[in-house]
C-alpha positions as CSV (number, residue, x, y, z in Angstrom):
1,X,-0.9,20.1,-117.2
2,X,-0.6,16.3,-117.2
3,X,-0.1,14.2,-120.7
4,X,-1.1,10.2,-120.4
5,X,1.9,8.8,-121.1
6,X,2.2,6.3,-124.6
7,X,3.1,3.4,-122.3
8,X,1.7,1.7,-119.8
9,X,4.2,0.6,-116.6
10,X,3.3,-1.5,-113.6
11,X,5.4,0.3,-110.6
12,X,5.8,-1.9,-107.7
13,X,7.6,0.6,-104.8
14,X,9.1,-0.9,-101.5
15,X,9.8,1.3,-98.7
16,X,13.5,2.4,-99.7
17,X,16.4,5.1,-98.8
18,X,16.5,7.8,-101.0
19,X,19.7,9.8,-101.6
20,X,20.6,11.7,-98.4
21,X,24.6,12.8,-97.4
22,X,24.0,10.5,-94.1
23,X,22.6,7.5,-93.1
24,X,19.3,7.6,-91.9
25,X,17.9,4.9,-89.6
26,X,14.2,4.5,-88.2
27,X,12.7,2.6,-86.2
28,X,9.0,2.5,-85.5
29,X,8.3,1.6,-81.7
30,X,6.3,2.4,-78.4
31,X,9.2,4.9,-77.1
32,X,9.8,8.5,-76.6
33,X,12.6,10.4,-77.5
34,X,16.0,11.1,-76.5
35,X,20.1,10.8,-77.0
36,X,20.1,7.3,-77.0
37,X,18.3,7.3,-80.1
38,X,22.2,8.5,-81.6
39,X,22.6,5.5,-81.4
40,X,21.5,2.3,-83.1
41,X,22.7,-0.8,-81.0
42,X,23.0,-4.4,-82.3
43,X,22.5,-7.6,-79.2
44,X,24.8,-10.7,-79.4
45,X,23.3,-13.3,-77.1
46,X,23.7,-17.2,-75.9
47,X,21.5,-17.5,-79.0
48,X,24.8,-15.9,-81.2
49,X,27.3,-17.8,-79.4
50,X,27.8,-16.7,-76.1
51,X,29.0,-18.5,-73.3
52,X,26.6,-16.6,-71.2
53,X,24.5,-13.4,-71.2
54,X,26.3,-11.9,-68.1
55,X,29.1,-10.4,-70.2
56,X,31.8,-8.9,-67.6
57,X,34.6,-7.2,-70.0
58,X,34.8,-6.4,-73.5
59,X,38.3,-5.4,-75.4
60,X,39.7,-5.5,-78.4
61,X,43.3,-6.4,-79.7
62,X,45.8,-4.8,-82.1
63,X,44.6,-7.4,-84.8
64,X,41.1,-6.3,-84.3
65,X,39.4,-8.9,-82.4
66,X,36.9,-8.4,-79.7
67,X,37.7,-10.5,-76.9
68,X,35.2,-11.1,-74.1
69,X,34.8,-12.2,-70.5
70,X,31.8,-14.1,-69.7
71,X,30.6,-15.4,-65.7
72,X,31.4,-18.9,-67.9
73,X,34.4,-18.1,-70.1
74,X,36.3,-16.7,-71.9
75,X,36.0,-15.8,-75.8
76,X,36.7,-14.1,-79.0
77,X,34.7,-12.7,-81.4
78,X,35.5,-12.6,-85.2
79,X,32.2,-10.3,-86.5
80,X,30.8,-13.0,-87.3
81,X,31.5,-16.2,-84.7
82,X,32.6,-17.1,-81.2
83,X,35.1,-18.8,-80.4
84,X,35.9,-20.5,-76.8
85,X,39.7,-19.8,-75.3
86,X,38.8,-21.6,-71.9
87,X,35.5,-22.1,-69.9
88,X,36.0,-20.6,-66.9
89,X,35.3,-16.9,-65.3
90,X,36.8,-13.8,-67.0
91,X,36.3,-10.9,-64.8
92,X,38.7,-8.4,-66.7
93,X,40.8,-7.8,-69.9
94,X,42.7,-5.3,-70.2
95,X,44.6,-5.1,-73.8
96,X,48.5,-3.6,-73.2
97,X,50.9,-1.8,-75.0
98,X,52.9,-4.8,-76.7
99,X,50.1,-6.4,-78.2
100,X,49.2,-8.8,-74.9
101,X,46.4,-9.3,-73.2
102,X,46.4,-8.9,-69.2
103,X,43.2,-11.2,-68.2
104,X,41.9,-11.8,-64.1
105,X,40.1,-14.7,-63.4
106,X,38.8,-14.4,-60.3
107,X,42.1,-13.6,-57.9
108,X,44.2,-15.0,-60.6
109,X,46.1,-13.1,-62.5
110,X,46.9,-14.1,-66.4
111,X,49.1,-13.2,-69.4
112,X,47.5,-13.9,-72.5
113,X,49.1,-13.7,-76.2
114,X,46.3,-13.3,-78.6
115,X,48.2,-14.4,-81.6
116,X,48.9,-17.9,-80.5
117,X,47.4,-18.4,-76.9
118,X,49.6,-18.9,-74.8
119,X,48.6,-18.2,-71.1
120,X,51.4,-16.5,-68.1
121,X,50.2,-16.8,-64.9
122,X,51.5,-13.7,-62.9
123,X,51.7,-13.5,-59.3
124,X,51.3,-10.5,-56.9
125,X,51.7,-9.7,-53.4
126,X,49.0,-10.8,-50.4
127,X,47.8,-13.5,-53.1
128,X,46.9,-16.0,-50.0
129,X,45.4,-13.2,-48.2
130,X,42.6,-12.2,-51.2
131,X,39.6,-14.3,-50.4
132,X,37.2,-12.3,-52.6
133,X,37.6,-11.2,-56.1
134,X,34.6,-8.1,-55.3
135,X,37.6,-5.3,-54.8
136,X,40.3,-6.8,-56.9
137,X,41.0,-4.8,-60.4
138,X,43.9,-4.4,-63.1
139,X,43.9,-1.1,-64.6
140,X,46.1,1.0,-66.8
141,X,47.5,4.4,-65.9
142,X,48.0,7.5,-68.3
143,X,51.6,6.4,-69.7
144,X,50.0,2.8,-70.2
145,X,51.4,0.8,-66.9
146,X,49.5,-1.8,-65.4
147,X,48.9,-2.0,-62.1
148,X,46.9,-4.3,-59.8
149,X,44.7,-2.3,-57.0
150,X,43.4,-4.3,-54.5
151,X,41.1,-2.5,-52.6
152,X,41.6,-1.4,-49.0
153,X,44.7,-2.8,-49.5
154,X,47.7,-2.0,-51.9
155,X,48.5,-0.6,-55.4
156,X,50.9,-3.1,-56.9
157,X,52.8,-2.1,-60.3
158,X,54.0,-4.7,-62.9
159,X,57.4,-5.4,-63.5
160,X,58.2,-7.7,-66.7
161,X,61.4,-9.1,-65.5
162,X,60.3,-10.4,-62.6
163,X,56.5,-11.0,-64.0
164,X,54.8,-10.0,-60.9
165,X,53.0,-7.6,-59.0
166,X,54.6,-5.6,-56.3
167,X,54.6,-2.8,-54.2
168,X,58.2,-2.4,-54.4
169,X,57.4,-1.1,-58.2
170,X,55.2,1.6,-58.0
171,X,56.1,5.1,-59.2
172,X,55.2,6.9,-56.1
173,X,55.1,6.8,-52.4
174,X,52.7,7.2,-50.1
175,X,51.6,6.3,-46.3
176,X,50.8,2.6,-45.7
177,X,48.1,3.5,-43.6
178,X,46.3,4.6,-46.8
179,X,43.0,2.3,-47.2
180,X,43.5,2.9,-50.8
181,X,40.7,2.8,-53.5
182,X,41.7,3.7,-56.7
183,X,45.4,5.8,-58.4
184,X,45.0,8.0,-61.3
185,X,47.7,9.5,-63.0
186,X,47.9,12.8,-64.1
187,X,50.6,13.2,-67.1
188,X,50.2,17.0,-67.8
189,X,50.5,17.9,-63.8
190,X,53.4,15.2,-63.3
191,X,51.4,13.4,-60.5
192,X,49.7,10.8,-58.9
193,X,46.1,11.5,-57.5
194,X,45.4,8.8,-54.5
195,X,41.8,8.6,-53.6
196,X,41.7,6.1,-50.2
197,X,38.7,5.4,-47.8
198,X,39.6,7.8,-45.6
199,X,41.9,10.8,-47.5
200,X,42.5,12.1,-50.9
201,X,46.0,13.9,-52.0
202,X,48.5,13.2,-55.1
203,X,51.9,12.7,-55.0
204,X,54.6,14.6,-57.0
205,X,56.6,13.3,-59.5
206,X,59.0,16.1,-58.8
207,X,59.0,16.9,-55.5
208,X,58.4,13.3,-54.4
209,X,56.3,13.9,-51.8
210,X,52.2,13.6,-50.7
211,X,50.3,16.2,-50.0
212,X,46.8,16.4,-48.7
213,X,44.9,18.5,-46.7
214,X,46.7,18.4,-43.7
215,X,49.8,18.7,-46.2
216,X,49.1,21.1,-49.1
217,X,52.3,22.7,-49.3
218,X,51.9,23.4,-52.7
219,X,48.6,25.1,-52.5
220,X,46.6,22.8,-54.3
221,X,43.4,24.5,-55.1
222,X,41.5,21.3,-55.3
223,X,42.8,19.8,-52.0
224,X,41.8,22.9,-50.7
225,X,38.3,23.1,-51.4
226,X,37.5,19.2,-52.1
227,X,37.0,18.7,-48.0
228,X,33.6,19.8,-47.8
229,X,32.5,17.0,-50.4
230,X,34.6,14.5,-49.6
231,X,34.7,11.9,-49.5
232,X,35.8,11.6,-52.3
233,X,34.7,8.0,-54.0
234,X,35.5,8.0,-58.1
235,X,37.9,10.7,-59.7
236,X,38.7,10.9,-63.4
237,X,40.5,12.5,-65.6
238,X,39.4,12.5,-69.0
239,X,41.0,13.9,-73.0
240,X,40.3,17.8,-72.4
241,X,41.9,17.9,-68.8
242,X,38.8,18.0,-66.8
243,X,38.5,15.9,-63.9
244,X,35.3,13.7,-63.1
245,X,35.1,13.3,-59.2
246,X,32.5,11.4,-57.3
247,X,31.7,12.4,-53.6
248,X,29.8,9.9,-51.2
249,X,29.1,6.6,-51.3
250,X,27.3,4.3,-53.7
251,X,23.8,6.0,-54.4
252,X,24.0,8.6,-52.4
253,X,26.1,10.4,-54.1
254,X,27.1,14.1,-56.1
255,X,29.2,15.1,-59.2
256,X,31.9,17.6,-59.3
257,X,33.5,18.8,-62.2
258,X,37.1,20.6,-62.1
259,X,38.8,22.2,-65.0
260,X,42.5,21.2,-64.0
261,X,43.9,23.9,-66.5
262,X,41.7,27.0,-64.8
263,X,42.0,25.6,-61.5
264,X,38.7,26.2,-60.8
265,X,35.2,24.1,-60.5
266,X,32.6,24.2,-63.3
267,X,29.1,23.5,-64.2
268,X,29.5,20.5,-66.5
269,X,28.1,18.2,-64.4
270,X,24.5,18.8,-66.3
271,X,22.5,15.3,-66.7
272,X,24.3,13.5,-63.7
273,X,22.4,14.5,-60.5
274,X,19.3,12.4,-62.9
275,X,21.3,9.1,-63.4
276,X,19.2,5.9,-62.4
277,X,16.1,7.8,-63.1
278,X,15.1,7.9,-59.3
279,X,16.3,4.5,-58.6
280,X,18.8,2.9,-56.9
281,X,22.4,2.7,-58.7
282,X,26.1,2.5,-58.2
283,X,29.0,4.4,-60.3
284,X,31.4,1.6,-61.5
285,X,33.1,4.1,-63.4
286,X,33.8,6.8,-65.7
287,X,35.3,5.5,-69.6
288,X,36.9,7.7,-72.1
289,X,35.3,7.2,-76.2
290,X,38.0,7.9,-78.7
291,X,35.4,10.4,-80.2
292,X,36.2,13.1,-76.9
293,X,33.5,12.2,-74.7
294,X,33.1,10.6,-71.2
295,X,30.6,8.2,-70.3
296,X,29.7,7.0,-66.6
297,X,28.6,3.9,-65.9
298,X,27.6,0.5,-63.4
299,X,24.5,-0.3,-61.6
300,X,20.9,1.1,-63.4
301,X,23.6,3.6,-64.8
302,X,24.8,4.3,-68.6
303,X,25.2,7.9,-69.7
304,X,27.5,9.9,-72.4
305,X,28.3,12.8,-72.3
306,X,27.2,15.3,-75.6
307,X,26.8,18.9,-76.2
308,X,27.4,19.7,-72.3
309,X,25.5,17.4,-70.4
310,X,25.5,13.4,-69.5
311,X,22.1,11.7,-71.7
312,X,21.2,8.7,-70.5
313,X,21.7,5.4,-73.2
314,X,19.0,3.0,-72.2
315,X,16.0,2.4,-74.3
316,X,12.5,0.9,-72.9
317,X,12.4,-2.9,-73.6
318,X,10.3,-2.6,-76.5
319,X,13.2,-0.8,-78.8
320,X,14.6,-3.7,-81.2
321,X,17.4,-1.2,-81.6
322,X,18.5,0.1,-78.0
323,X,19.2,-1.4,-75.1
324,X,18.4,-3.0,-71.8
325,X,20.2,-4.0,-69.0
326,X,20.2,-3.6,-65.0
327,X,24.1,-2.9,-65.1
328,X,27.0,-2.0,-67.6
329,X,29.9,-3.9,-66.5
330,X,32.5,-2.7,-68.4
331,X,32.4,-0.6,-72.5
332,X,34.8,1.1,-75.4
333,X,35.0,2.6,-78.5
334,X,36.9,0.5,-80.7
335,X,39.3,1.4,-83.9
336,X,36.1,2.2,-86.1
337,X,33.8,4.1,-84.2
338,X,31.6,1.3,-83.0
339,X,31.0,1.3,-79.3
340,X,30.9,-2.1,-77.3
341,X,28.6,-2.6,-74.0
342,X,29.5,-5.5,-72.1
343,X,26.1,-6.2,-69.9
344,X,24.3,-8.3,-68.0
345,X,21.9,-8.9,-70.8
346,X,24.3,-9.4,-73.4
347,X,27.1,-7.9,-75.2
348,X,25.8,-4.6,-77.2
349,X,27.6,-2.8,-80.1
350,X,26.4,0.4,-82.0
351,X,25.9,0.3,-85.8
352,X,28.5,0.5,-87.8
353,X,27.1,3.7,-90.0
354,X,28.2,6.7,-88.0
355,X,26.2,10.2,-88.2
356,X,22.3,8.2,-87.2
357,X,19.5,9.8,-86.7
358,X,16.9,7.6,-84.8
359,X,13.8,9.2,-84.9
360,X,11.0,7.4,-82.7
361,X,6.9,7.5,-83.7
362,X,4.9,6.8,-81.0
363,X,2.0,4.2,-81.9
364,X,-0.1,5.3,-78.5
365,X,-2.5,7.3,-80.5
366,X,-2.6,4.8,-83.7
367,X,-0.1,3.2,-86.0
368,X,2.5,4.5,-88.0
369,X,5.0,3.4,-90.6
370,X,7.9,5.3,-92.5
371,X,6.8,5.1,-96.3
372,X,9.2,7.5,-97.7
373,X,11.9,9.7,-97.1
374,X,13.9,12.9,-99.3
375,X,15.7,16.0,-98.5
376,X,15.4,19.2,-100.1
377,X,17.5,21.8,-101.7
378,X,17.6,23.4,-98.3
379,X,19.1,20.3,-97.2
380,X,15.5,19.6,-94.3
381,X,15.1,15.6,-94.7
382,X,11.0,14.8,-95.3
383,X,9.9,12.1,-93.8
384,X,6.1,11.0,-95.3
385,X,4.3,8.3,-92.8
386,X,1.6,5.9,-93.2
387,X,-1.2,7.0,-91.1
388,X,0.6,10.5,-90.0
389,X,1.8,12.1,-92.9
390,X,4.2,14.4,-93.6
391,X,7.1,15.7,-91.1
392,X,9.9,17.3,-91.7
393,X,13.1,17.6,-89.8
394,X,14.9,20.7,-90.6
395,X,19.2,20.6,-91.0
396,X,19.3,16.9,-89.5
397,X,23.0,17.5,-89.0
398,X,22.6,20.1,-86.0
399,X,18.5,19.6,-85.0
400,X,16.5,16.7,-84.1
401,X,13.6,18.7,-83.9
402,X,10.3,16.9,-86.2
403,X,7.7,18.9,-86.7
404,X,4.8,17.9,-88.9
405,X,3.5,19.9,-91.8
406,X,-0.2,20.7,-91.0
407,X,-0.8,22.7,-93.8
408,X,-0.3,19.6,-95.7
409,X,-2.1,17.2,-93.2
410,X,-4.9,18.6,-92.7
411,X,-5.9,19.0,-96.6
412,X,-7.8,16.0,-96.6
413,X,-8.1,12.0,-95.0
414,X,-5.8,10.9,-97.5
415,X,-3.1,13.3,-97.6
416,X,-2.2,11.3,-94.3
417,X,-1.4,8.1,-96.0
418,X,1.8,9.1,-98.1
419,X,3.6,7.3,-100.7
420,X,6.0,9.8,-102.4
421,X,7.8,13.0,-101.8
422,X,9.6,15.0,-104.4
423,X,11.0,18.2,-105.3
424,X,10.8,19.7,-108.9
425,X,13.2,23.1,-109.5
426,X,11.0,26.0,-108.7
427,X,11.6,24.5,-104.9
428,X,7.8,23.1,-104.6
429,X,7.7,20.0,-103.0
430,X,5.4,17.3,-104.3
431,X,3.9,14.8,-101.9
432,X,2.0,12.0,-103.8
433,X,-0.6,10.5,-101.1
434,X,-3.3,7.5,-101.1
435,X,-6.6,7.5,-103.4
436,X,-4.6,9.8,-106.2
437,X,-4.4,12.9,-103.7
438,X,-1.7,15.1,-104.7
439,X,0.0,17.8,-102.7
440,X,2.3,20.7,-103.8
441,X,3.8,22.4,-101.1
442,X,5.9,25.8,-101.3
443,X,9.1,26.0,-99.6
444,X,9.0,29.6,-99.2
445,X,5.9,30.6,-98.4
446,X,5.1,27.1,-96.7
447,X,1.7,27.1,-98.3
448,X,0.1,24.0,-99.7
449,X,-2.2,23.1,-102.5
450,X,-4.2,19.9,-103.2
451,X,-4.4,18.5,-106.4
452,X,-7.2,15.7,-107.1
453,X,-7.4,15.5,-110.9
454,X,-9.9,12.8,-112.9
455,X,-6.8,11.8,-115.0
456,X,-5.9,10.2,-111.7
457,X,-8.6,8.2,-111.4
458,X,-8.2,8.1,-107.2
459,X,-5.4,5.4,-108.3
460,X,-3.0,5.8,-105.2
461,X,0.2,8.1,-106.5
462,X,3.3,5.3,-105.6
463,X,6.6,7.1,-107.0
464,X,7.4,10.7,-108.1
465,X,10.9,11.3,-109.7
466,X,12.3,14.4,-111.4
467,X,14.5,13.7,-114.8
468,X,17.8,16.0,-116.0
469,X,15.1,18.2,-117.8
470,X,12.6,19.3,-114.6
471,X,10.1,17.2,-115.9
472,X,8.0,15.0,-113.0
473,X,7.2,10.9,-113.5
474,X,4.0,9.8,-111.7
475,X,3.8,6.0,-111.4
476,X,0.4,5.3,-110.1
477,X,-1.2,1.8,-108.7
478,X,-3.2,1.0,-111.1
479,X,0.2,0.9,-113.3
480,X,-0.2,3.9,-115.8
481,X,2.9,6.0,-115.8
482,X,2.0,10.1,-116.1
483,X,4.4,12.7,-116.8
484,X,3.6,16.5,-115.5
485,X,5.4,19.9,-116.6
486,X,5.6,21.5,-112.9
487,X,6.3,24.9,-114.6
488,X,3.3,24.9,-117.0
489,X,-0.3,26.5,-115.7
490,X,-3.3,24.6,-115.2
């Protein structure tokens, strides 16, 4: 079955990528398993450039810069440097329509153009009356308006002729008794939902006029039924028309989840009655990612939402590639795919290589390492370890489901210690292992046989490779190179 080859070849392998349709990331660490292992997440640090650790915000501009607010200033970020627009607290940006950059500082309100920085200051209403920054916010509604919310107090809308904030330019109207929290617009209803401390209603584009509970003259289904949750303390509306609403206060809180177009209440809510794993956390807020998902997050909280359910993002603290943090403090998806996390340990971004697979070994019951990795002709990736041996993960695209192959592992010691994995064209899989141990395993009848031939000479099998004609190359450690006819007997 095997021929010594006429020449004589020295093979030194590294641990390498072979050809999959994806790309595959590992990472070997003390962890378990789980969503967040989609994805791969890179840190910047002080130790990178940054002004501080505590990032606050995180935005990008129409050029393609990230920009950054710090508890110590304000920056932007190339990909590859930092650099400083001024050194003092940057609470929010907030990128707008035109290209410009709405920025808060504290209570101060700023206009920013990225292209040659210069800085408007903008004024609002109640300015002298704002002692505390804690409940001050600039957000963006569904057509793409800015608007300054001031907790407790006002909603004030932008107007660019005057350069100011006022209550005299918002869209709607509504009682001034309102101890208002937070105004989301709803384009496809033509209305303004108002959450406030102590109601919740919407007012009509058409109509012009609130309703509530005590006022539901248009039958709202959801004013009708939201009462015995309320109150009502986040509400969000995200790509597909469902609304997001948080009841209660702070931790003590529940998820509801409406479909606006059914009119009706559904059971999407899967993953978020687990959010701060037991602990104590607080809901900043909910984000929409460009790719159709929500995520929620704040306080010992980061969670997005895949297949139907909300999977929590952090990673234990001993993941190089996840990561930590006691609160998310502001995230997005940018142009490409990556997804920024502004923290207070740091500003996080996911790898740039979209489709990942992280797959996790635990060390707790000895060490492992990845040595070599193929897919099939039934397109299951293999995944041969150092100390473990073989796994497989069966159509990577849909599953991440490992499993190991026992019927190979359990052949011998040293089928545990792979090098190699190959497939010739009869679909049998050849696994080339430590101490010249050679495993062929059947796809289809998932049976395995072990080879240990005195040709070998217990040299550890390094690299098999199939050429155009079928035929299989050994390289061995000892350097000879052996060639093998899979198809002829013996």
């Amino acid at each position: 079955m095997f021929m010594r080859s006429y020449f004589w070849i020295l093979i030194y392998l590294s641990v390498m990528v072979l050809r999959v349709w994806f790309a595959f990331i590992l990472l070997i660490a003390v962890c378990g398993t789980g969503y967040s292992q989609h994805f791969i997440f890179n840190r910047l640090s002080i130790t990178d450039g940054l002004l501080s650790n505590n990032v606050l915000t995180v935005a990008q501009d129409k050029r393609g810069y990230i920009w950054l607010g710090t508890e110590n200033g304000l920056q932007r970020y190339d990909g590859t440097r930092f650099r400083t627009i001024w050194n003092k607290r940057a609470d929010q940006i907030l990128p707008g329509n035109n290209g410009l950059l709405w920025v808060r500082s504290g209570t101060q309100l700023w206009l920013i153009n990225p292209g040659n920085f210069t800085f408007t200051p903008l004024s609002y209403e109640g300015s002298n009356e704002v002692y505390s920054n804690s409940g001050m916010w600039l957000k963006k509604d569904a057509s793409g308006n800015i608007f300054l919310l001031v907790t407790d107090k006002s909603c004030q809308y932008y107007n660019e002729k005057s350069q100011s904030f006022s209550r005299a330019n918002n869209p709607f109207s509504i009682p001034v008794n309102l101890k208002i929290q937070d105004v989301v617009e709803d384009r496809d209803r033509k209305r303004y939902w108002i959450i406030s401390r102590d109601d919740f209603g919407y007012w009509d584009r058409q109509t012009r006029q609130y309703y509530n509970l005590s006022n539901n003259g248009q039958a709202d289904h959801l004013i009708n039924t939201i009462a015995r949750h309320a109150p009502v303390a986040g509400f969000f509306i995200d790509n597909q028309r469902q609304y997001w609403i948080q009841t209660g206060s702070k931790s003590n809180t529940a998820f509801l989840s409406y479909n606006s177009a059914l009119n009706q209440f559904t059971s999407d809510t899967s993953g978020l009655s687990s959010i701060g794993n037991g602990s104590y956390f607080e809901v900043y807020g909910f984000r929409q990612l460009k790719d159709a998902r929500p995520a929620i997050y704040g306080l010992n909280c980061f969670s997005i939402r895949n297949a139907h359910r909300f999977n929590e993002i952090r990673t234990p603290a001993n993941n190089p590639y996840g990561i930590q943090f006691n609160s998310v403090e502001d995230l997005f998806q940018s142009e490409d795919g990556t997804v920024w996390v502004a923290t207070d340990n740091g500003l996080y971004f996911t790898s740039s290589v979209r489709n990942n697979i992280h797959i996790v070994l635990s060390q707790d019951k000895g060490r492992a390492s990845i040595s070599s990795l193929f897919e099939d002709s039934y397109n299951n990736l293999w995944i041969g370890t150092w100390g473990r041996g073989t796994f497989i993960l069966n159509h990577p695209q849909s599953s991440q489901d490992v499993r190991s192959i026992d019927a190979v592992n359990n052949l011998d010691t040293f089928t545990k210690l792979v090098w190699t994995i190959c497939e010739d064209n009869r679909k049998q899989v050849w696994i080339g292992c430590q101490e010249g141990r050679l495993v062929q395993y059947d796809l289809q009848t998932k049976r395995a046989l072990l080879h240990r031939l005195k040709i070998f000479k217990n040299s550890a099998i390094r690299q098999i490779i199939k050429d155009e004609k079928g035929q299989l190359w050994l390289g061995l450690q000892d350097g000879r190179l052996l060639t093998c006819n899979p198809e002829a007997d013996g």
